[in-house]
N, C-alpha and C positions, 0 to 999 in steps of 0.2 A: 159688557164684561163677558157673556157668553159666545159676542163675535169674536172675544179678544184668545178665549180658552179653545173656540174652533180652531183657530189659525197655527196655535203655540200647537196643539195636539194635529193637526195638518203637517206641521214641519218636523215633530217628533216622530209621525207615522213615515215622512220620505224619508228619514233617515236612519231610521230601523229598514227602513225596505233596503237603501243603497248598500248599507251593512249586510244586512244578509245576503244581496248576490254578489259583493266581492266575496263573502265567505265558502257562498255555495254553487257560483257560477265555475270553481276549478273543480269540485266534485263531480259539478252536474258535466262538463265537458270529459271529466273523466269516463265519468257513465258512458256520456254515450262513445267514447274513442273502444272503450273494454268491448263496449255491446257490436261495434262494427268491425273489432277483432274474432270475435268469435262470428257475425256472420261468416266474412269472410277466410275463417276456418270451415265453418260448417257448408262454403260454397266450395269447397276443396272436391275433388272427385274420388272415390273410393275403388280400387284394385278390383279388376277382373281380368285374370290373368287365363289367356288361350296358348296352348304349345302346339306346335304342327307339327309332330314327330318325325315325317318325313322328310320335311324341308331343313335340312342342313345348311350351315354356315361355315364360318370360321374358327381353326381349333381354337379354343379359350387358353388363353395364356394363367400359367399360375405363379413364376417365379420371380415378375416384374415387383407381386408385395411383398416379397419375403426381401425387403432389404427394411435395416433400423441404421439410428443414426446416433450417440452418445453423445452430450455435450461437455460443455466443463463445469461438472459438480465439484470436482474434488481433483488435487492433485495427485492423482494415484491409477493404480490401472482398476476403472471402476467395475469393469467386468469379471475379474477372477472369481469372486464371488460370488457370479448364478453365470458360468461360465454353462453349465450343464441346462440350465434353463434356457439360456441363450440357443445353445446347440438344437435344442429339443425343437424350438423353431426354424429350425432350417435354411439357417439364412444364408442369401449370397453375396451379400455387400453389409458390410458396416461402415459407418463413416464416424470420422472421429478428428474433431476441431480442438483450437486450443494448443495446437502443437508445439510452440516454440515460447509460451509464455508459462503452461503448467506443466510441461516435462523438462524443459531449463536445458534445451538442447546446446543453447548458442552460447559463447561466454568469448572473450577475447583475452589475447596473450601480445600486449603491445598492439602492432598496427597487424596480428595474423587473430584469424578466427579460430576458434578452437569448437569441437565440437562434443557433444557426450551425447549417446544415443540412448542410455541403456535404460531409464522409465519409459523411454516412448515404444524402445524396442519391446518393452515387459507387454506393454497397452496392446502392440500390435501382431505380437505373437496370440497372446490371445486370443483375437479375431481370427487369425487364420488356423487353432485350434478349433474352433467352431466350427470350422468348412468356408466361414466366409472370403471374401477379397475383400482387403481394407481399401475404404477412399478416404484420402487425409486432404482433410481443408486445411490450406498452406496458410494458415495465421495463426498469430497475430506477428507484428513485428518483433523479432530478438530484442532487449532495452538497450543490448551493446551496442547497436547499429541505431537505433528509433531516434531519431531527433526529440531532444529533450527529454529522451526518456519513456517516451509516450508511447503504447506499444501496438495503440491504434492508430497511429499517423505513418509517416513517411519516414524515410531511414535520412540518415545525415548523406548517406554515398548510396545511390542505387543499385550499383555495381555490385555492393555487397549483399543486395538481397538479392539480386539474381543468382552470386553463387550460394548463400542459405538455400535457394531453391538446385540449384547445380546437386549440392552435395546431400539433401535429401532424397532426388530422386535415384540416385547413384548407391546412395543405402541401402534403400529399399526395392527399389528395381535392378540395381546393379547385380549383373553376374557373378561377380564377386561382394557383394555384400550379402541383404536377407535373398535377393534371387527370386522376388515374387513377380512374375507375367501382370500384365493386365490392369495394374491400378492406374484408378482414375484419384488424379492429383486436383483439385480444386481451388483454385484462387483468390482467400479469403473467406471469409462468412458475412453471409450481412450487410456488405460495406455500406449502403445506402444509411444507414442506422446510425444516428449520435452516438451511441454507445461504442458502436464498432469503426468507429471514424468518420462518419460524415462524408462517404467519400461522393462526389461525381463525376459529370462529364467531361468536367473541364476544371482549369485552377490549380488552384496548389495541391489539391488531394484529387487529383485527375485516377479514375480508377483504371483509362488507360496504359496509364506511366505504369503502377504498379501489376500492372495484368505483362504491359511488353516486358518488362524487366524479369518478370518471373516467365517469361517465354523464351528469354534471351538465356536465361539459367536453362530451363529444359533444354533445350537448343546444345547447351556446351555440355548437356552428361553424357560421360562414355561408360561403353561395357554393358549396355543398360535392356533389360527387356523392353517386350513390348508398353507400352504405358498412354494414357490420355490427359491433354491437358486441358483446361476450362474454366468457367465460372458462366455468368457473377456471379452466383451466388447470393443474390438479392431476396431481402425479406417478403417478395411479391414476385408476379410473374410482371416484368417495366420488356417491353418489347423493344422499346429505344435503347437500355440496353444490351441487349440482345444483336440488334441489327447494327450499334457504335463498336462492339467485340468486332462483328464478323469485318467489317467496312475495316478497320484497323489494318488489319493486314500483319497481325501475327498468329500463332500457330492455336487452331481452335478445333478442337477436336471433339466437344460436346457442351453443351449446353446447361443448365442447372439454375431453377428456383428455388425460392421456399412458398409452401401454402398452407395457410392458417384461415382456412373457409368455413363460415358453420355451414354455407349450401352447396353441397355433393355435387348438382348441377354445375356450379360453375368452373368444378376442377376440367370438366368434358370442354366446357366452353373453350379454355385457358390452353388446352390442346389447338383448339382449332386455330385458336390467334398467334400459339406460336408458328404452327405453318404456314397459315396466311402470310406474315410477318415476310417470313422466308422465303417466298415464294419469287421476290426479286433477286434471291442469290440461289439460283437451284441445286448447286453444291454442298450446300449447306443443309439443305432440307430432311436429308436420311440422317445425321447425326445425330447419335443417342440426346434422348434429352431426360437430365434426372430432374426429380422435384425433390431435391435431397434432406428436406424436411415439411415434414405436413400434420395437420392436426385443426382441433374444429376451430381455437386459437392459442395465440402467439402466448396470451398471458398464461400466468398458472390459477386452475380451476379445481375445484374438487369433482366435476364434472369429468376429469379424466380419471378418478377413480370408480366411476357408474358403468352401468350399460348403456347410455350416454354415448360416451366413447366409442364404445364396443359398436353400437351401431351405425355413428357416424362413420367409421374405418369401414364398414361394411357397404356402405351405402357408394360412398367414393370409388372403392377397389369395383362397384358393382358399375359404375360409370366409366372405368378407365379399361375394364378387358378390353374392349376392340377398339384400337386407333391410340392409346396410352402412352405412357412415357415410357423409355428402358430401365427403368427402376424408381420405385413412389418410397420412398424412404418415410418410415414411425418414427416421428418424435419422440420422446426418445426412448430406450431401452432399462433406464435404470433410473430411479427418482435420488437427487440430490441429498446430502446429511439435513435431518431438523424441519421434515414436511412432514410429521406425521397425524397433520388437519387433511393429508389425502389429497392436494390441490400439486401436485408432483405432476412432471408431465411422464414420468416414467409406467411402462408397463407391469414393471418390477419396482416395488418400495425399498428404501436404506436399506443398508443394514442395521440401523438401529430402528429400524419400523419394520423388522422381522422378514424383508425380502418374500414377502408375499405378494400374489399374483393377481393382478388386479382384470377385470370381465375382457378388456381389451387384449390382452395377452393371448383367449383363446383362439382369435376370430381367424385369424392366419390360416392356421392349418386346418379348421373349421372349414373354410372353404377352399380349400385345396381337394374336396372329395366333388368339386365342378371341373374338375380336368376332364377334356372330352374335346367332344367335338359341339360347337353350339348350335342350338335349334333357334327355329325363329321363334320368336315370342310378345306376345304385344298385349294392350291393357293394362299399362301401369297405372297408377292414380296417383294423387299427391302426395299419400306419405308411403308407398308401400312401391317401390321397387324390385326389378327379380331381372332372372337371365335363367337360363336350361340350358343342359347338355345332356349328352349319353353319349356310354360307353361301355365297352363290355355288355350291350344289351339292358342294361339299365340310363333309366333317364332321369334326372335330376334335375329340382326348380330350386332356385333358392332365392328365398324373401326375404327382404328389406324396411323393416319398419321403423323409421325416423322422421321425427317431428320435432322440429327445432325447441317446441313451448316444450316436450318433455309428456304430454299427456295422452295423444290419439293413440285409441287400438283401435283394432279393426276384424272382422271376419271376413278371408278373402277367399272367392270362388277359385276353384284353377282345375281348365278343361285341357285333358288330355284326346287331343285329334291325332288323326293317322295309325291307331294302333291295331293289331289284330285282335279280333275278339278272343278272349279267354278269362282266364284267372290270375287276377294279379296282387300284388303283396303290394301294398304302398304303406309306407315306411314315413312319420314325421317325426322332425329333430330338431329341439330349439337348442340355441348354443346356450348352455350354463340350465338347461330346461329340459322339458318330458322329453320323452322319445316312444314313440307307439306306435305300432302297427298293429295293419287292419286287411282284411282279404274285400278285394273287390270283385265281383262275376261280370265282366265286360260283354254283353248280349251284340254291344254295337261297336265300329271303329274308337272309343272314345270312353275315357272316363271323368267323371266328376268329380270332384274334392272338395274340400275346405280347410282353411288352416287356420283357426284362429291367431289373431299377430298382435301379442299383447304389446304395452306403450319400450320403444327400442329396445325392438328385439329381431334376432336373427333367425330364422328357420330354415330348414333343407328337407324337401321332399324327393323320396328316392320311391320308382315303379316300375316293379320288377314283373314280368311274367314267368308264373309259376308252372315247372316242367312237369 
């Protein structure tokens, strides 16, 4: 009997054991995944950041960020309404999609097209009220022309969306129409995207068909300024389409992604493979290239209402000054009706969430006080990026604190070399944050600093010597 109760209590113990490591073996493998995450955070390198004051570089570009991009919130001109906030940013391109489905451009009269300008006209005067140049992404299909209706598919007669393309850029480029120089005209949004048609390389929604056709329109506009035509336009940087445009053999005058990256790094990267790419067509290789919409991602997050945001934008622009695109376009400029959980990608909230400014809005013109000429500078670490410049005899660092997890600060050294010894005022300034200065007595070529860089945050150190 008590061999019979060993055996019964033997099999009741292995099955209490099996039981608990299915229970506890996805805890315990959690454990350890969390615990090798944070090594491998704490094996991250930490900023020390050296400036050689003497050794100059390349001026730093500042006008490539000041372009945003508005999408389709709403049928209406979304911008009149922080038209002045807009301004305050300084922008030199806006871009604005959606054109022939939410401003109800196209309509037909029998077998002749008819057109009506006058919301899109309202949308786009506004832009160029701001100071900007508008880029209009040439979509979606008209539903007068769409086969079946569908305004993300192909048209019944392609001929007819080449002149929709003819007779917009003749509007608005035309000598006799708005008479605006210099817009760049884009070729869809997205096309790679279910949403936005599915299009590819080849097949019935070949995005060549619809790219030659809209180049056969540009082609036949008269009267017309200067102007650019392009795409894809694709939800990613696809280099295959990129190098199936150029091989095409119609009229390509710039280039254009979108990127939705939470790591800064790989925007830099995404440069090089475009030229690489290029490299077989040498022609081709100086042509502007937009990233005509970007952000940390595609989805909407409450994350673009934090400094979050604010520092990811920071971090990117702080990868793309030297060797960049000709304009890095912000997702977008104004948050859509009925976000107000904050997960908006706009800079600016509704108007019924009070069109208030959310931390990303400052960053812009925040570092636009990096205008200069750039210094070398080295010792970044993993989450703390920076660049220098000076100008007018002041020199300027400015750092970068983003961490994907949301939590790393950091205290970061930054040694100024090559200076003459004296008396100097260094000045620190976090964006949305303190601002203090302090007198330093320079005995040697060089001074010392620190700047603590709380979890994404933006700071600027300005050192001045005192006359």
């Amino acid at each position: 009997m008590s061999i019979l109760i060993r055996h019964v209590s033997s099999r009741v113990t292995s099955v209490i054991s099996i039981v608990a490591l299915l229970v506890f073996l996805p805890l315990f493998l959690l454990v350890i995944q969390q615990t090798v995450t944070l090594m491998s955070r704490a094996a991250g390198t930490p900023a020390n950041i050296v400036v050689e004051a003497k050794l100059t570089l390349d001026p730093i570009k500042t006008d490539f960020y000041h372009a945003f991009a508005q999408g389709g919130e709403e049928s209406t001109d979304m911008l009149a309404s922080v038209k002045g906030d807009v301004t305050a940013l300084h922008p030199k391109v806006i871009r604005l999609d959606h054109l022939y489905d939410l401003y109800h451009v196209v309509s037909r009269d029998g077998s002749d097209l008819r057109f009506d300008w006058s919301k899109l006209d309202q949308a786009v005067s506004t832009v160029v009220s701001t100071g900007a140049k508008p880029v209009l992404a040439l979509s979606y299909m008209p539903d007068v022309i769409a086969k079946d209706g569908v305004i993300s598919g192909p048209p019944n007669d392609w001929n007819d969306w080449a002149t929709v393309v003819q007779k917009t850029i003749e509007h608005y480029s035309g000598k006799g129409g708005m008479n605006i120089p210099g817009i760049y005209y884009e070729v869809w949004n997205e096309p790679n995207l279910t949403q936005f048609g599915g299009w590819t390389l080849s097949g019935d929604r070949n995005y060549l068909t619809l790219y030659h056709y809209a180049s056969v329109g540009a082609g036949n506009a008269q009267n017309v300024n200067t102007f650019y035509l392009g795409g894809p336009a694709t939800s990613g940087l696809f280099v295959n389409w990129i190098t199936a445009l150029v091989q095409s053999g119609n009229r390509v005058n710039f280039f254009s992604w979108h990127s939705y990256l939470s790591d800064p790094d790989q925007f830099a990267l995404d440069e090089r493979n475009v030229v690489k790419a290029l490299l077989p067509f040498p022609t081709y290789t100086l042509l502007p290239k937009l990233i005509t919409e970007f952000g940390f991602t595609g989805d909407k997050s409450t994350g673009y209402g934090t400094s979050y945001a604010a520092a990811h934008a920071a971090a990117v622009i702080r990868q793309l000054t030297s060797g960049g695109p000709t304009y890095l376009f912000t997702f977008e400029l104004k948050d859509g009706p009925k976000q107000q959980d904050g997960s908006g990608w706009g800079l600016i909230t509704n108007d019924d969430n009070g069109l208030k400014k959310k931390p990303r809005y400052y960053v812009y013109n925040f570092l636009d006080s990096m205008a200069g000429t750039r210094l070398s500078l080295t010792g970044e670490g993993s989450w703390v990026s920076a660049y220098a410049s000076t100008q007018n005899n002041v020199i300027r660092v400015l750092l970068v604190n983003f961490d994907a997890s949301g939590s790393h600060s950091e205290n970061v050294p930054v040694l100024i070399r090559g200076i003459e010894p004296g008396t100097y005022t260094v000045r620190q300034r976090l964006l949305l944050g303190r601002d203090a200065t302090t007198t330093i007595d320079a005995q040697d070529p060089s001074i010392n600093t620190q700047v603590y860089m709380p979890p994404e945050s933006v700071a600027l150190l300005e050192i001045t010597k005192t006359q």
